[in-house]
N, C-alpha and C positions, 0 to 999 in steps of 0.2 A: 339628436332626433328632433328636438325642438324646433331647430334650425332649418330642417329637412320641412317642416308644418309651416312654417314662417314664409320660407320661400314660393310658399305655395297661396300664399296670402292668410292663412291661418293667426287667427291671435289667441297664443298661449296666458291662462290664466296661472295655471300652478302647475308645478312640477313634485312630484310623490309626496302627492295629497294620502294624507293622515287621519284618521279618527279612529275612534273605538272599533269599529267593526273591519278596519284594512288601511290599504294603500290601493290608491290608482296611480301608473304613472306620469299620466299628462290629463291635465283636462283644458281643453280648448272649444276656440270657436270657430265652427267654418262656417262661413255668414252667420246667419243668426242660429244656427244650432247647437247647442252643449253638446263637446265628444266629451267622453269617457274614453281614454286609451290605455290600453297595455302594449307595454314593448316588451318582446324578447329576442332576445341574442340566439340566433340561429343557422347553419352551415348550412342547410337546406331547409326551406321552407315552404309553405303549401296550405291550400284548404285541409287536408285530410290531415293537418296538423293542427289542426282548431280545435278536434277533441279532445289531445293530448294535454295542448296548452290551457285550455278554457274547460273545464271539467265542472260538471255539476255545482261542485262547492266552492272554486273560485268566481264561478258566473254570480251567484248566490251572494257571493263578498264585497263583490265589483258595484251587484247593484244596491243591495246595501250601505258600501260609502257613498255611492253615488246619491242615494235616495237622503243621507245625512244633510251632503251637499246642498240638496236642491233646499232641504229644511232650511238652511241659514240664508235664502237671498232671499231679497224684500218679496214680500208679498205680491208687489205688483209684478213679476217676474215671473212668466211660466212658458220658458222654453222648450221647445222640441230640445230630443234628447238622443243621442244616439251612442252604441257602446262598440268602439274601432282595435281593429288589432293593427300591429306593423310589427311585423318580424325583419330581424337587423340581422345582415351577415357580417360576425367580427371582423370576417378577413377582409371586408373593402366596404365602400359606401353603396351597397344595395340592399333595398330596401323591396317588402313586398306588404302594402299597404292594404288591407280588407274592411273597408266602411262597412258598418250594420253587421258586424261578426255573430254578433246575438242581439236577441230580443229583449225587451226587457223583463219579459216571462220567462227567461233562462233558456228559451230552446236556441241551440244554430239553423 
């Protein structure tokens, strides 16, 4: 997946980023933006699968490491922020990529 962000000119910071409150599992840069991504592994995929995937309390968890995250960079640091899904289908390399999946208010 990483690779998949790379080739698109993305530069990958961490991969299942950690702390007390969760995991993300990518956080990258597209240009100057902080993503927050989740991937999941999916045989079909779609908007109407955003609620499923991203439910209340994982929105909630997402932005809470996220918000850990932003605590640890320097001060002079304050990037736009953005929270991305891409759903993977196991069986081949396609991808269905949804920038700004939520808010950082938790709504989609």
């Amino acid at each position: 997946m990483a690779r998949y962000l790379e080739e698109r000119g993305w530069k990958i910071l961490t991969r299942n980023y950690q702390n007390r409150y969760g995991e993300i599992d990518l956080i990258a840069k597209d240009g100057e933006v902080l993503v927050f991504i989740e991937v999941k592994s999916w045989k079909t995929f779609g908007y109407g699968d955003l609620e499923y995937v991203l439910d209340r309390k994982k929105r909630s968890r997402m932005i809470m490491v996220a918000k850990a995250f932003l605590d640890g960079l320097r001060e002079t640091e304050d990037p736009d922020v953005r929270f991305d899904v891409i759903f993977h289908n196991p069986d081949g390399p396609i991808f269905e990529h949804i920038p700004n999946a939520f808010t950082e208010t938790g709504k989609l």
